[in-house]
N, C-alpha and C positions, 0 to 999 in steps of 0.2 A: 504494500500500500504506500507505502514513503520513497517506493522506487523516482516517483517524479517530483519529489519536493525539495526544489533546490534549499532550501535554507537547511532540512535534514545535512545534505551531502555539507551544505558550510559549515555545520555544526561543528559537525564529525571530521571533517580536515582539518577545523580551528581549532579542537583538542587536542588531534594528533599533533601538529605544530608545535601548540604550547606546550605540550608534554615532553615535545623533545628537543623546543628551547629550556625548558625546565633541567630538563635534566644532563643538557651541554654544558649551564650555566653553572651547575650545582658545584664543581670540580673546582670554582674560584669564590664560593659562596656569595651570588650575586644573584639578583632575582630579575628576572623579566622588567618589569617597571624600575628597577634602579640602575638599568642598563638604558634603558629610555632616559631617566634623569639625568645621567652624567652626561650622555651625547648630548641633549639638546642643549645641556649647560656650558659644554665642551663647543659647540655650533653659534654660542650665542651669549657670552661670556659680559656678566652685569644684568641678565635679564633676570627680573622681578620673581618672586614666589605668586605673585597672584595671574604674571602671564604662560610663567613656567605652565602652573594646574591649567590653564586656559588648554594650554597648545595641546598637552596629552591630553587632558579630559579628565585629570584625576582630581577629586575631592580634596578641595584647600588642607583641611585638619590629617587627612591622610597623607599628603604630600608635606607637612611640618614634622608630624612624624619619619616619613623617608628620610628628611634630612638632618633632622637629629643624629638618625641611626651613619651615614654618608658622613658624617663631621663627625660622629665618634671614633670613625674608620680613619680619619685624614685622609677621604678622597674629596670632600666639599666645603667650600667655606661661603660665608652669608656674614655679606659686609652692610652696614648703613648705606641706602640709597643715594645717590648725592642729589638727586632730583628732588624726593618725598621721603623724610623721615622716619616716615610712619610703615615704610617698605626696606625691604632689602634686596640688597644686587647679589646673585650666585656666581660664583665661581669655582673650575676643580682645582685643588691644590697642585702642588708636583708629584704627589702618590698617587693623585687623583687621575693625573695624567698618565702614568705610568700605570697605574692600575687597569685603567678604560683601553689603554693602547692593547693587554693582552686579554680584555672582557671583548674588544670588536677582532680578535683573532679567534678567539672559539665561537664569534660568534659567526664569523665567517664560514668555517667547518659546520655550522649549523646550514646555514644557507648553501653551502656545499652537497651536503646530507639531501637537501629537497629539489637542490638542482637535480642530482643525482634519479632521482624517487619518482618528481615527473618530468622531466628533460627537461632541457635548455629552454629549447623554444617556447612549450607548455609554460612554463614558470614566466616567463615574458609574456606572455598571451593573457594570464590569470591577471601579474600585477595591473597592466594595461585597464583590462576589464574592471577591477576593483578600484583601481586607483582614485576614480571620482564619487564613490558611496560614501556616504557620512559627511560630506561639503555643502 
């Protein structure tokens, strides 16, 4: 019956994925969304905590917690805003950097793994196609 329901087959690749970014990640104990945090922070170095949660979509209070845990680590630091006071600018430290530079090498090998899984082309085809969902 769920043979024809796309969103089924999303489901179920979107598990698969996450499970085995999960568990590529796991080897430098690093989680999916704190791989997201450091790039974009790495991408975009001074940008805010309340545009950081914008851009992923993560929960302001959830995202203050990430970065607690990230600054306990000395991979991030959250400096006073020089704009607004009342915000702070993110930035990764030099572990931070160091850290991110071998968290986007397994993560590479992850993306490797699904090249692999549905070929080249297919995998180009999919991002293509999803690319503009949720804009």
């Amino acid at each position: 019956m769920l043979d024809g329901h796309l969103g089924y087959f999303l489901r179920r690749i979107q598990v698969w994925v996450f499970q085995d970014f999960l568990r590529t990640l796991a080897r430098l104990d690093v989680r999916p969304a704190q791989y997201s945090v450091l790039a974009v922070i790495e991408a975009n170095p001074g940008l805010s905590q309340s545009d950081l949660a914008d851009f992923l979509g993560i929960e302001r209070a959830r995202l203050v917690r990430m970065l607690d845990r990230l600054e306990k680590r000395g991979f991030a630091k959250r400096k006073a805003s020089p704009r607004d006071r009342r915000s702070h600018a993110l930035f990764l430290t030099g572990e931070g950097q160091k850290a991110l530079k071998r968290i986007k090498a397994v993560a590479a090998q992850h993306e490797a793994n699904l090249t692999e899984k549905l070929g080249a082309e297919n995998r180009k085809a999919m991002i293509e196609m999803l690319r503009g969902f949720g804009r």
